[in-house]
VEXKE-71677 format. One record per residue: residue number from 1; residue in one letter; z, y, x of N, C-alpha, C in turn. Coordinates in steps of 0.05 Angstrom, whole numbers, plus 32768, in hexadecimal, padded with zeros to 4 digits. Each point is the difference from the previous one (the first is absolute). Layout:
BEGIN
<NUM, 'A', <Z, Y, X>, <Z, Y, X>, <Z, Y, X>>,
...
! end
This chain:
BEGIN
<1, 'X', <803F, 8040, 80A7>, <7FE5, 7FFC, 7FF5>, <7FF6, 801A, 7FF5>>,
<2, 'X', <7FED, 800F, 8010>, <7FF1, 8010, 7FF5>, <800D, 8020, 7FFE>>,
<3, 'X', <8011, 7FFA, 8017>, <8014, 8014, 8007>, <8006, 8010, 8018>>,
<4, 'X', <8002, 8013, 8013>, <8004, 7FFE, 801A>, <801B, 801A, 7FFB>>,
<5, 'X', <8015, 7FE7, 8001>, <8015, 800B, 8005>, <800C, 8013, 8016>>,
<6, 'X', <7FF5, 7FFC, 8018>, <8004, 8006, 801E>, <8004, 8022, 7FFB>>,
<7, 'X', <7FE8, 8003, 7FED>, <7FF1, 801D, 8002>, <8007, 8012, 7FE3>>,
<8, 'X', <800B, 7FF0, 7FEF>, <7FFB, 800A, 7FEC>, <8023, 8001, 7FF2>>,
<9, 'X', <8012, 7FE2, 800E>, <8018, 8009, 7FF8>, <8012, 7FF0, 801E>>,
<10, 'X', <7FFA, 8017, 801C>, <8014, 8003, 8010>, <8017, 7FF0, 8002>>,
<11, 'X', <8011, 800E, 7FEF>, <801E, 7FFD, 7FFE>, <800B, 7FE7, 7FF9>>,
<12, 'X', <7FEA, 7FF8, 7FE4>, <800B, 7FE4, 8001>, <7FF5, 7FEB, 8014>>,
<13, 'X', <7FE5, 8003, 8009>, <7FFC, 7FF4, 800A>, <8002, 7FF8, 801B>>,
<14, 'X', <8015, 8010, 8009>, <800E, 7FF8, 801B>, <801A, 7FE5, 7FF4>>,
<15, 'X', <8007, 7FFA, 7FEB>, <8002, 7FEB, 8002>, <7FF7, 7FE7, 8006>>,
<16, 'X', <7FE2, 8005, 7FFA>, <7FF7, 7FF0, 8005>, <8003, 7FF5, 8022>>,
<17, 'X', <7FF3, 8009, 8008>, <8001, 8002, 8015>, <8017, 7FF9, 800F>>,
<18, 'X', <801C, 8009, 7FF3>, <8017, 7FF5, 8017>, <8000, 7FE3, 7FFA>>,
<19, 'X', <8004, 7FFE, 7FE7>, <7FF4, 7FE0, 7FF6>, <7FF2, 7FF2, 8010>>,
<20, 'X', <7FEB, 800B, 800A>, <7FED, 7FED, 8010>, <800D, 7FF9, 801D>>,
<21, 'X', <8011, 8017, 800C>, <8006, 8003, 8016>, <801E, 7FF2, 8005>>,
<22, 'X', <8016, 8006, 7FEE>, <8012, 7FED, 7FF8>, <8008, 7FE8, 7FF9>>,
<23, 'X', <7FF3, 8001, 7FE7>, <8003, 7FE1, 7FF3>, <7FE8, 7FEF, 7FFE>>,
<24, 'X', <7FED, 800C, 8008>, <7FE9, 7FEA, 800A>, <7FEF, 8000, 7FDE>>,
<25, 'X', <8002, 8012, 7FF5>, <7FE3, 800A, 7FE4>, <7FE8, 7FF4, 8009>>,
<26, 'X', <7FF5, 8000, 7FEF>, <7FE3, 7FF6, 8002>, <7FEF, 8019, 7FF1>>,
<27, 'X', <7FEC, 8009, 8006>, <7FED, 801A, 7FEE>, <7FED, 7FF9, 8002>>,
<28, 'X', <7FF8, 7FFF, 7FE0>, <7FDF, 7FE9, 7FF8>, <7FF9, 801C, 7FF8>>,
<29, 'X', <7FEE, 8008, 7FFF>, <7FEE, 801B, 7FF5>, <7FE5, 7FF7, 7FF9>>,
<30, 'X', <8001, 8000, 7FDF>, <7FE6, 7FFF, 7FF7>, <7FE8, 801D, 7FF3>>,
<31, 'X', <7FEF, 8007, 800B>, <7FF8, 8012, 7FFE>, <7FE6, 8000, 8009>>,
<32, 'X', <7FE7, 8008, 7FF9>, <7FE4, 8004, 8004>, <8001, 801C, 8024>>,
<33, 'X', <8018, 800E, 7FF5>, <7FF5, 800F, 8016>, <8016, 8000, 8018>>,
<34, 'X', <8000, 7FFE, 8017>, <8010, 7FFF, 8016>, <8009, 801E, 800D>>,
<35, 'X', <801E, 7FFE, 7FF3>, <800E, 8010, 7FFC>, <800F, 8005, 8014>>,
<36, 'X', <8017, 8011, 8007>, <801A, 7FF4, 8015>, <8010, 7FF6, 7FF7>>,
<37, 'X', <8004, 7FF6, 7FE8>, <8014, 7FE9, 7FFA>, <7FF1, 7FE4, 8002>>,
<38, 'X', <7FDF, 8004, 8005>, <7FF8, 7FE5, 8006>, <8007, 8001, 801F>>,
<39, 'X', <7FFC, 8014, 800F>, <8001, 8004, 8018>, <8019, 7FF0, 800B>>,
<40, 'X', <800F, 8002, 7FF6>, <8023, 7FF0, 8009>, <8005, 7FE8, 7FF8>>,
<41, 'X', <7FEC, 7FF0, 7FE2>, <8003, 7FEB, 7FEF>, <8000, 7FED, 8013>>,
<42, 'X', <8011, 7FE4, 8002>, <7FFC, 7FF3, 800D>, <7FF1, 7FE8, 7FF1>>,
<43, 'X', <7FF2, 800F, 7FEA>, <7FE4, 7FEB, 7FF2>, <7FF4, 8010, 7FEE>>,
<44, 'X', <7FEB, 8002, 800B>, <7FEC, 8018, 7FF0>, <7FEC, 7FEE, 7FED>>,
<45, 'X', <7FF4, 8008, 7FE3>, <7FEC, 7FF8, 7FEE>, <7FF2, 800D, 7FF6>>,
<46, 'X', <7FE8, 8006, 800B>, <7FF0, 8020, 8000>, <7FF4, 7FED, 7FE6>>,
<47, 'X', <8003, 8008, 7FEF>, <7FEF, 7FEF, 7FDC>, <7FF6, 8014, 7FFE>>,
<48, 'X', <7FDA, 8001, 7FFC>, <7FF3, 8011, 7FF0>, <8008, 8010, 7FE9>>,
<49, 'X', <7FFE, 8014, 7FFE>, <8003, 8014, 7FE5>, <7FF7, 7FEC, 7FE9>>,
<50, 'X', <8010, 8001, 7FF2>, <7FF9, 7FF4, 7FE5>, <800C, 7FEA, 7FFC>>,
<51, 'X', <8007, 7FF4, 800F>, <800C, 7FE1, 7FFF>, <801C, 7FFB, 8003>>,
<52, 'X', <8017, 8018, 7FF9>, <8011, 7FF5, 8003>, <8010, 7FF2, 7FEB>>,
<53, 'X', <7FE8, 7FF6, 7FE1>, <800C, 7FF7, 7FEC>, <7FF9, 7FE6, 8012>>,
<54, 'X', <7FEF, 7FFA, 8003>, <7FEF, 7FE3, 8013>, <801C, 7FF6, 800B>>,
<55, 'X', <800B, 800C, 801B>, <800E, 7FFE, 8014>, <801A, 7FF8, 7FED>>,
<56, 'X', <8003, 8013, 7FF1>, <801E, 7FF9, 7FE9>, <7FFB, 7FE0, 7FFF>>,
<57, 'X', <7FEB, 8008, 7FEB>, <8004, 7FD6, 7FF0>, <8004, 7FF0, 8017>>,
<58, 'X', <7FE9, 7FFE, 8014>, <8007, 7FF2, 8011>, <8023, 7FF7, 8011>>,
<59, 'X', <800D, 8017, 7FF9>, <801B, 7FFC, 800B>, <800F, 7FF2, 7FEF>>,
<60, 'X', <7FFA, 8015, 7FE8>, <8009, 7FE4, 7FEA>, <7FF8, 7FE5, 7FF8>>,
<61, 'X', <7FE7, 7FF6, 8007>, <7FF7, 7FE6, 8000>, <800E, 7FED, 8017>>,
<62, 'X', <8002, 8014, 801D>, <8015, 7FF5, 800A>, <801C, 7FF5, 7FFD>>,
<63, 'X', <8010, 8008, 7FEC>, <8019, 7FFF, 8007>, <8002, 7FF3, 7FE1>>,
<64, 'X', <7FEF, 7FFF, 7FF5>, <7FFF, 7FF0, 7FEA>, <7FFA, 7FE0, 8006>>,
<65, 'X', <7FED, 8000, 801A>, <7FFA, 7FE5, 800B>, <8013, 7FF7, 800E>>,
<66, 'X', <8013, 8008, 800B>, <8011, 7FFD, 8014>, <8013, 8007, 7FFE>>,
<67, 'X', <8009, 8002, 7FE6>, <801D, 7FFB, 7FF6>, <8011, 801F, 8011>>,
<68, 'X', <7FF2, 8014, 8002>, <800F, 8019, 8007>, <8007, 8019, 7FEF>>,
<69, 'X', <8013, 7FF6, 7FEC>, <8007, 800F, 7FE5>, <801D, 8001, 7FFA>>,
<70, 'X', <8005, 8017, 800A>, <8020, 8004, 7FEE>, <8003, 7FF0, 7FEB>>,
<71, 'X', <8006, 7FE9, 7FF5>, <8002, 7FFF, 7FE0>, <8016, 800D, 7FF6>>,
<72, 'X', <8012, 8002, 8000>, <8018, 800F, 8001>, <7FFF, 801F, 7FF3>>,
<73, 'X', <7FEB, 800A, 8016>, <8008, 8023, 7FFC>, <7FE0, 8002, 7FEE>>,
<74, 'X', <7FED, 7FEC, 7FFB>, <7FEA, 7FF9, 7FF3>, <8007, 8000, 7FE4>>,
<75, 'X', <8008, 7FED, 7FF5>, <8011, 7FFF, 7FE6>, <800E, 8015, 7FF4>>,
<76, 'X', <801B, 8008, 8017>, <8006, 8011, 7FED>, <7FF9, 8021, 8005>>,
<77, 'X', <7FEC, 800A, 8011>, <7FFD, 801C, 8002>, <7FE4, 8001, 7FF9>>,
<78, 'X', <7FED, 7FEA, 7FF6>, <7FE1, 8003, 7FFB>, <8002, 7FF9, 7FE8>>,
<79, 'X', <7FDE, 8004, 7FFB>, <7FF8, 7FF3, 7FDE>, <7FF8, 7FEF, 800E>>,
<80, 'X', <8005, 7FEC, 8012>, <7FF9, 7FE9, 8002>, <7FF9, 7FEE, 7FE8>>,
<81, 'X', <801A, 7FFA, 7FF1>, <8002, 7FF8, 7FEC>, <8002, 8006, 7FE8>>,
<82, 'X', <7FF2, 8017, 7FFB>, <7FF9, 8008, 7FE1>, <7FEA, 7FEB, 7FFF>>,
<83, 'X', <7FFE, 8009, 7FDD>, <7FE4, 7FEA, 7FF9>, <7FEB, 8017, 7FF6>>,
<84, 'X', <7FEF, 8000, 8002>, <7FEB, 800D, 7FFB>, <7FF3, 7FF6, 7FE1>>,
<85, 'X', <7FF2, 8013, 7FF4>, <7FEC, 7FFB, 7FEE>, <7FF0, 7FEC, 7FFA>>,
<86, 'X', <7FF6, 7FEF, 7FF3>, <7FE8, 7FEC, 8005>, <7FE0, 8013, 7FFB>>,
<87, 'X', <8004, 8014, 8002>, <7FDF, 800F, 7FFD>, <8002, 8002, 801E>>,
<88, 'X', <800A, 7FFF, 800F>, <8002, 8017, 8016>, <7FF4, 7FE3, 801A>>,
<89, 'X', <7FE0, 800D, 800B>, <7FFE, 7FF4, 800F>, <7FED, 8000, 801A>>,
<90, 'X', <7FF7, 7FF2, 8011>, <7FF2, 8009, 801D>, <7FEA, 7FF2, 7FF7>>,
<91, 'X', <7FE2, 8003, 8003>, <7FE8, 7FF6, 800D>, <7FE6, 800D, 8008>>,
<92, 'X', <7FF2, 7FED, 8010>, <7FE5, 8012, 800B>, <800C, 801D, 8008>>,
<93, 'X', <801D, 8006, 8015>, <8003, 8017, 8002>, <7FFE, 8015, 7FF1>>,
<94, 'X', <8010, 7FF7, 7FE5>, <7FFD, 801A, 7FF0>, <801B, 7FED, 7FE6>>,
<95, 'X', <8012, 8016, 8003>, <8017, 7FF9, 7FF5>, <7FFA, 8002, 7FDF>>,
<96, 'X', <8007, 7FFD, 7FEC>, <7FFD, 7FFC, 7FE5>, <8001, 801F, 7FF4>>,
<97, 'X', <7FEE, 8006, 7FF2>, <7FFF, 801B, 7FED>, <7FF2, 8011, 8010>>,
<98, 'X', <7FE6, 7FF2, 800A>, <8000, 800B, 8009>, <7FDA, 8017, 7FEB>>,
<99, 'X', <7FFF, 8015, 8003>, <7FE9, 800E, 7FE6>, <7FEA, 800A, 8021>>,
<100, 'X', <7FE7, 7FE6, 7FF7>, <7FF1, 800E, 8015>, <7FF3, 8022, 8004>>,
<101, 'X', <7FF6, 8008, 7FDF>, <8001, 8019, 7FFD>, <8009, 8008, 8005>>,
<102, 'X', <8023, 800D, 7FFC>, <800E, 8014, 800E>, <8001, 7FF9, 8022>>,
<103, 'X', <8009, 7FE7, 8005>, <8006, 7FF7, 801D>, <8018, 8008, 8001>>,
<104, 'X', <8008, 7FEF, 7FEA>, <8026, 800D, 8003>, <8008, 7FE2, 7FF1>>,
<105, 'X', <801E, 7FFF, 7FFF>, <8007, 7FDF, 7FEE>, <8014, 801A, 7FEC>>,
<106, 'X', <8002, 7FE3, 7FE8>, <8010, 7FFC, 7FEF>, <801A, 7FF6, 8009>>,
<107, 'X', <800E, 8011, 8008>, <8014, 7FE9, 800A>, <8017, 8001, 7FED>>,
<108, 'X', <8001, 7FF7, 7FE9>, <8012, 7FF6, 7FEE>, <8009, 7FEA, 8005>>,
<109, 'X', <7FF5, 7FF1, 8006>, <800B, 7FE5, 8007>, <8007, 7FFC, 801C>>,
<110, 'X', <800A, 8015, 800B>, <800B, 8000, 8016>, <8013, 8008, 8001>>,
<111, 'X', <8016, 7FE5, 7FF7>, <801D, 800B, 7FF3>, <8016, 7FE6, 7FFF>>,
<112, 'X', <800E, 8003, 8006>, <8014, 7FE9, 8002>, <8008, 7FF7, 7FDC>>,
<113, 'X', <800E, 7FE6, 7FF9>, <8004, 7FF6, 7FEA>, <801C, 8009, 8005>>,
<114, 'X', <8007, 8013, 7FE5>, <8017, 8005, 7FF5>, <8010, 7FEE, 7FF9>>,
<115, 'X', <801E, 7FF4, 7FF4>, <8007, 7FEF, 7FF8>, <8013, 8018, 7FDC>>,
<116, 'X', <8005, 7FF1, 7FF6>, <8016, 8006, 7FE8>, <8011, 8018, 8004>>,
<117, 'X', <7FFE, 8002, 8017>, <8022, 8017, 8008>, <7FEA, 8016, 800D>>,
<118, 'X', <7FE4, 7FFC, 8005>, <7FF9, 801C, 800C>, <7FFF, 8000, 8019>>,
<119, 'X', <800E, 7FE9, 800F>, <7FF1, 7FFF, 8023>, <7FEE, 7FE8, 8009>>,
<120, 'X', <7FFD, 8005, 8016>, <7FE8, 7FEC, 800A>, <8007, 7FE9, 8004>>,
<121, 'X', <7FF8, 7FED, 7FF8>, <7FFD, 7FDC, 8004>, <7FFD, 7FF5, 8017>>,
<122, 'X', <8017, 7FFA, 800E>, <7FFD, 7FF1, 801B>, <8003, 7FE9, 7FFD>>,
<123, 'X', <7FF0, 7FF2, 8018>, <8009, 7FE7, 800E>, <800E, 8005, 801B>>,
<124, 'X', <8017, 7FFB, 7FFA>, <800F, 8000, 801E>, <7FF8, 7FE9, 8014>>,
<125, 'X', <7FF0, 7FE8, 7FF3>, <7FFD, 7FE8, 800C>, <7FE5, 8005, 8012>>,
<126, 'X', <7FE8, 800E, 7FF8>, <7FEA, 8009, 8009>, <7FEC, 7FEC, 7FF9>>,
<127, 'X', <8006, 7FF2, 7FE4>, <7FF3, 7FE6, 8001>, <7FEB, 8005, 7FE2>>,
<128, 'X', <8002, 8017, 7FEF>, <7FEE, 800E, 7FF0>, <7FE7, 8003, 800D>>,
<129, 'X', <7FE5, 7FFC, 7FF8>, <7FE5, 7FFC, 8003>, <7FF6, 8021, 8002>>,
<130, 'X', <8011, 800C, 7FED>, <7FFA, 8019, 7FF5>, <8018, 8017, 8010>>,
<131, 'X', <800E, 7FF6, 8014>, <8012, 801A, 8007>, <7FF1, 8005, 8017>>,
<132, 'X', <8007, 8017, 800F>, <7FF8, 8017, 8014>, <7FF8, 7FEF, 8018>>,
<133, 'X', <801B, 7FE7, 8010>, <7FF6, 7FF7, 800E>, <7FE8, 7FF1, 8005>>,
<134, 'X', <7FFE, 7FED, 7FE6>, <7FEE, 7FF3, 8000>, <7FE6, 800B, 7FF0>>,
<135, 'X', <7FF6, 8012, 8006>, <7FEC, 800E, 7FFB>, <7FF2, 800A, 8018>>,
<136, 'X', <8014, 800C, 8013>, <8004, 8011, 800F>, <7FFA, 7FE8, 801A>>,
<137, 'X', <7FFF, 7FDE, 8001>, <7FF1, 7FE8, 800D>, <7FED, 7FFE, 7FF9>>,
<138, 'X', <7FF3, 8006, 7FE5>, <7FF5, 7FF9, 7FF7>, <7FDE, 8011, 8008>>,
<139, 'X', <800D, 8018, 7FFF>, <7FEF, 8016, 8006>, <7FF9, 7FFB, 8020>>,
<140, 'X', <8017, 7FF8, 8013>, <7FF6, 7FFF, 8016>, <7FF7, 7FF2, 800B>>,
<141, 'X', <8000, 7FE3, 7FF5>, <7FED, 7FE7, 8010>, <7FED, 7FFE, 8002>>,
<142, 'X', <7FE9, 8013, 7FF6>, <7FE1, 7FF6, 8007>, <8004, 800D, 801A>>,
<143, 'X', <8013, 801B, 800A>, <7FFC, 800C, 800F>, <8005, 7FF0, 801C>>,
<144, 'X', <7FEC, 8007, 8013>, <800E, 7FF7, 801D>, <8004, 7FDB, 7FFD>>,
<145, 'X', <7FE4, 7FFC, 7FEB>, <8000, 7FD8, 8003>, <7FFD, 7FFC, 8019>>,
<146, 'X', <8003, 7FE8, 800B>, <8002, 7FEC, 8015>, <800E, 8000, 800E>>,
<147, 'X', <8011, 8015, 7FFF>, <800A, 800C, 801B>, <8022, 8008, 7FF9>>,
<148, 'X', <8008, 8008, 7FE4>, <8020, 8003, 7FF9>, <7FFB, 8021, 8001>>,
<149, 'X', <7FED, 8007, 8006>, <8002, 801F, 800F>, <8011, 8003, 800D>>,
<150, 'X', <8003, 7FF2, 8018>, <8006, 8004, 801B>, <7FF3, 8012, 8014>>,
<151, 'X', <7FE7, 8000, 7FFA>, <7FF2, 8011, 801A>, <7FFC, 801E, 7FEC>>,
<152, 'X', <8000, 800C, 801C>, <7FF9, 8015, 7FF6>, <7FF1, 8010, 7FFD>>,
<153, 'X', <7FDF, 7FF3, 8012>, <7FF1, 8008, 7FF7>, <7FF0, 7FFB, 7FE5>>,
<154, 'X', <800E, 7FEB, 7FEE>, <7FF4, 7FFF, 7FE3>, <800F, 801C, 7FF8>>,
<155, 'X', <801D, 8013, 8005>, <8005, 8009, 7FF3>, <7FF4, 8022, 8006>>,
<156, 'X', <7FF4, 8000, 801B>, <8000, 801D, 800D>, <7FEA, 8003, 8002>>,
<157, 'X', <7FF0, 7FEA, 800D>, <7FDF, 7FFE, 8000>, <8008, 8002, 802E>>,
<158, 'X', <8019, 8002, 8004>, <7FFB, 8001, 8014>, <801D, 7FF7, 8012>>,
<159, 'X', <7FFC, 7FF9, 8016>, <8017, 7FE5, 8014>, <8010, 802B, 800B>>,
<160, 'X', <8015, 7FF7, 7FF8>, <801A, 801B, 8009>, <7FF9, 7FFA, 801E>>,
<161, 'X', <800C, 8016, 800B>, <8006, 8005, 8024>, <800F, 7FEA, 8003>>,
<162, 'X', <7FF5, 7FFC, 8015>, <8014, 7FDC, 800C>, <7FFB, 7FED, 7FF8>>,
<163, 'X', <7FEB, 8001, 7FF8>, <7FF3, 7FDC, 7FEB>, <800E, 7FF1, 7FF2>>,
<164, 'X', <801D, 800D, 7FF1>, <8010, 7FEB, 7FEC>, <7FE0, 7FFB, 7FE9>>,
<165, 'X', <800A, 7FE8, 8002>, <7FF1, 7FFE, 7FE3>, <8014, 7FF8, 7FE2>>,
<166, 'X', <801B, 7FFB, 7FFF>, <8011, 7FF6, 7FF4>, <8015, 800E, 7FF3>>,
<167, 'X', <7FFF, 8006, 7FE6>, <8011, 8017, 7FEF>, <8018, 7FFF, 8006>>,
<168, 'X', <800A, 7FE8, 8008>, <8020, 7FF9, 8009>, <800C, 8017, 800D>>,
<169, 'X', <7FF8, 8008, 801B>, <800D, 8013, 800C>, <8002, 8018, 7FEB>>,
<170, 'X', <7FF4, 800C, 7FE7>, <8002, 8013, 7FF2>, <801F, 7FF9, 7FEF>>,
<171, 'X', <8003, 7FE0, 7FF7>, <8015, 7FFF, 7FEF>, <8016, 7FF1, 800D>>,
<172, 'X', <801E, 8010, 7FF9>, <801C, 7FED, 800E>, <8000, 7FE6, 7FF3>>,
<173, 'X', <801A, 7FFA, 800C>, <8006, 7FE7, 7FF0>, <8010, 800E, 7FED>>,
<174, 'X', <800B, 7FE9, 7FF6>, <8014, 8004, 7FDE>, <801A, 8015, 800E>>,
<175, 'X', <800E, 7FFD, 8021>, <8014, 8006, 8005>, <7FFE, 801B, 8009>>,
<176, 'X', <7FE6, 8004, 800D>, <7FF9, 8015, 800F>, <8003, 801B, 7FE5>>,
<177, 'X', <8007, 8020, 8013>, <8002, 8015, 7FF5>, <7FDE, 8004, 8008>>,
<178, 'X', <7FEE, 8015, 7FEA>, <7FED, 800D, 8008>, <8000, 8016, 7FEE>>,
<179, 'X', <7FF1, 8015, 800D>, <8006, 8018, 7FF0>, <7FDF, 8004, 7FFE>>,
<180, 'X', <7FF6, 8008, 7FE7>, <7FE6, 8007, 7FF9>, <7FFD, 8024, 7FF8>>,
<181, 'X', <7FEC, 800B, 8012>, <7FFE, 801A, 8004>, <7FE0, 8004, 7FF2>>,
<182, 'X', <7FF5, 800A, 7FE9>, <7FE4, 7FFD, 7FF6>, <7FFC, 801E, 7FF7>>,
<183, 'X', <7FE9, 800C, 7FFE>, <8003, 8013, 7FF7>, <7FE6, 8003, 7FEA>>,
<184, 'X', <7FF9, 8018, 7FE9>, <7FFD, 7FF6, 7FE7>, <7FE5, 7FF7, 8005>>,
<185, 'X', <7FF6, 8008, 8010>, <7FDF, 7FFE, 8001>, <7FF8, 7FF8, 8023>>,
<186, 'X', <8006, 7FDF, 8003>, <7FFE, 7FF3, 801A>, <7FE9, 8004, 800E>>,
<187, 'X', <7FE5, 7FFA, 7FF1>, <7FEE, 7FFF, 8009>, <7FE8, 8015, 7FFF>>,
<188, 'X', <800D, 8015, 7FF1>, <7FEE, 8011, 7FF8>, <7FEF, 8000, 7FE8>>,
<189, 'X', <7FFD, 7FEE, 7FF1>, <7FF2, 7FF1, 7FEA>, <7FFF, 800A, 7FE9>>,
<190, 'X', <801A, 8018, 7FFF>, <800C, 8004, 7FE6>, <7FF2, 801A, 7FEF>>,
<191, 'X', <7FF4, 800F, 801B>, <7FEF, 800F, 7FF7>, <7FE3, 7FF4, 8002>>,
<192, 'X', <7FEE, 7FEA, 7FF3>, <7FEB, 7FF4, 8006>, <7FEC, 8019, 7FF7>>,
<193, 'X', <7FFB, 8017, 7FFA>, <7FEF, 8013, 7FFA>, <8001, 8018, 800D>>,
<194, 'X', <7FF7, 800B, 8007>, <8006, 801D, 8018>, <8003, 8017, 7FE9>>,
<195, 'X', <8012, 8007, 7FF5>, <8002, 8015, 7FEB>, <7FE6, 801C, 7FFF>>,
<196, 'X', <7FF6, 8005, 8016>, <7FED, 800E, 7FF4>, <7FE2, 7FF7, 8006>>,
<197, 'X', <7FF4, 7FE8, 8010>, <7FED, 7FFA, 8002>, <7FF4, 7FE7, 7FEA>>,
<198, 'X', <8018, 7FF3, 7FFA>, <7FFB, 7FEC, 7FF0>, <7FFD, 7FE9, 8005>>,
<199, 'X', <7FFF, 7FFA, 801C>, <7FF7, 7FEA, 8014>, <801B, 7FFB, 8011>>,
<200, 'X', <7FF9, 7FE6, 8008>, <801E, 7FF9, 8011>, <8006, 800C, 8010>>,
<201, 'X', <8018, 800A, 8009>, <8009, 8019, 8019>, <7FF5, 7FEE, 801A>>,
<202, 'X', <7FFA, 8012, 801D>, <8001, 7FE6, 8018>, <8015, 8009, 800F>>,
<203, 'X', <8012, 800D, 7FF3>, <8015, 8001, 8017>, <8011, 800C, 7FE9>>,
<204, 'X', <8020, 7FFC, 8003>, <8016, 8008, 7FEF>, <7FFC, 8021, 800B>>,
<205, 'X', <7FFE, 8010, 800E>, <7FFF, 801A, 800E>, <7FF8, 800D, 7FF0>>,
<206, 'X', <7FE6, 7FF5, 7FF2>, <7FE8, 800F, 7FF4>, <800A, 7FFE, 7FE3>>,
<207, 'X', <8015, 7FED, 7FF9>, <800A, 8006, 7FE5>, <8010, 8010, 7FFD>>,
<208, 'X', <801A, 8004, 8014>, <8015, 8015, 8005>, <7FED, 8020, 8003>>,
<209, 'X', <7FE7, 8002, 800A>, <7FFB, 801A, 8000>, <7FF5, 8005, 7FE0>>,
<210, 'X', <7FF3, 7FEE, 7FF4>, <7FF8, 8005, 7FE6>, <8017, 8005, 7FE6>>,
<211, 'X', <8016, 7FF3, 8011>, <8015, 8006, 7FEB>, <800A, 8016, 8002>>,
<212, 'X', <7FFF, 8005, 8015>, <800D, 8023, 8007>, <7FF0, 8018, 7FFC>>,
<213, 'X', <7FDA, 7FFD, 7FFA>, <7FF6, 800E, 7FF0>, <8008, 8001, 7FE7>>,
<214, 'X', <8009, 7FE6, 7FF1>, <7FFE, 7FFE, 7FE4>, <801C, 8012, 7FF8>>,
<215, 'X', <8010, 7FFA, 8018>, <801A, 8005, 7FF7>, <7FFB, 802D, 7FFF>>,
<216, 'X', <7FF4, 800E, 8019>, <7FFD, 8010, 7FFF>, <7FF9, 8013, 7FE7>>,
<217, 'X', <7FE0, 7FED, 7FFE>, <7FF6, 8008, 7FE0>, <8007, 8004, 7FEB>>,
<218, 'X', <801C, 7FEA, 7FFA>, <800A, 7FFF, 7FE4>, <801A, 800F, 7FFC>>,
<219, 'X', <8010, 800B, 801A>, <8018, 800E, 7FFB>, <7FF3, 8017, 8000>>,
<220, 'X', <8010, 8016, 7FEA>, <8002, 8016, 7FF4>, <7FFA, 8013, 8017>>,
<221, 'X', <7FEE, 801A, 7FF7>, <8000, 8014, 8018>, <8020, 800B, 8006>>,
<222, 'X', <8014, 8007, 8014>, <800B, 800B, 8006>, <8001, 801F, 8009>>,
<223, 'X', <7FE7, 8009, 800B>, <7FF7, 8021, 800A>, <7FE8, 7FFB, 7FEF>>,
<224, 'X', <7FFB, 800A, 7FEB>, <7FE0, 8000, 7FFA>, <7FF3, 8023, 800A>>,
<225, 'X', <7FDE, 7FE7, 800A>, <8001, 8017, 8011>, <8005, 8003, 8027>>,
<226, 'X', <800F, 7FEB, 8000>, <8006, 7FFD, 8015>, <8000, 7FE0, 8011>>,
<227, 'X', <800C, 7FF5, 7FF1>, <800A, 7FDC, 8002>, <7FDA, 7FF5, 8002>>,
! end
């Protein structure tokens, strides 16, 4: 997701590949731009720039609907089950603390409940109103109504190559191995401002050259006089 391994890390990614050719892999590639690791994917999801928080929930609304959740490695390697704060909360798309003047939150109350000894308050049971998981349903059910967010054009705005419409093929079962490959900034989104125009970049290219002015400008002369 938001990665093109093919080009960018070779070496490992010829595993991939014997995988596909050996043991029969599957390569889902989610990514706005068609890459050569979409080029080989045997299921491509070209998702608009910007949406790959969209495309997330949606996966998670899936496997939340359809019972596709480690509970196991859920419990004990997540804050699944911490309990959260009672300030701390979601509406009208805009999470709690939040100061319209600055356009920034308070986020003090975005903090798990301590207990007596100094660590965090779980429910191992997942049956707290107030812990991670059930917040974390809570947050995602308006999303993707009628439908479970199954399709995927509620989550992309658009039907992937090959007209799946159905998140399933993205998630294994409980038994199945999958390996998730993401990289930090999927969709491009992360820079939403073009650092020197002020306005949204229209192509990631045009931000890499502005960074490499910025970067020129601000390191020290080396030859002054010359550099």
């Amino acid at each position: 997701m938001g990665g093109n391994a093919a080009e960018a890390h070779p070496c490992g990614f010829k595993w991939v590949t014997e995988a596909k050719a050996t043991r029969g892999a599957k390569l889902i590639v989610v990514d706005p731009r068609y890459t050569r690791t979409a080029s080989v994917s045997d299921y491509y999801a070209p998702i608009r720039q910007g949406t790959d928080i969209a495309f997330l929930n949606g996966v998670m609304k899936y496997c939340i609907d359809n019972d596709k959740v480690q509970w196991d490695y859920m419990k004990a390697f997540t804050n699944a089950s911490y309990i959260v704060k009672d300030g701390f909360g979601y509406q009208e798309g805009l999470f709690t603390g939040y100061d319209a003047e600055k356009r920034d939150y308070d986020r003090s109350t975005w903090d798990y409940v301590l207990g007596d000894d100094g660590f965090v308050v779980t429910d191992p049971t997942l049956q707290h109103s107030r812990c991670v998981w059930n917040l974390l349903k809570a947050h995602l059910a308006p999303l993707y109504a009628g439908n479970g967010g199954t399709d995927l054009r509620h989550a992309e705005g658009q039907v992937p190559q090959g007209g799946r419409d159905d998140l399933g093929m993205l998630v294994s079962d409980k038994d199945d191995d999958v390996d998730v490959c993401a990289r930090l900034d999927p969709a491009f989104q992360r820079f939403a401002k073009h650092p020197r125009h002020g306005h949204a970049a229209a192509h990631p290219r045009q931000y890499r050259r502005a960074r490499r002015r910025h970067e020129r400008a601000s390191r020290p002369l080396q030859h002054p006089g010359t550099d």
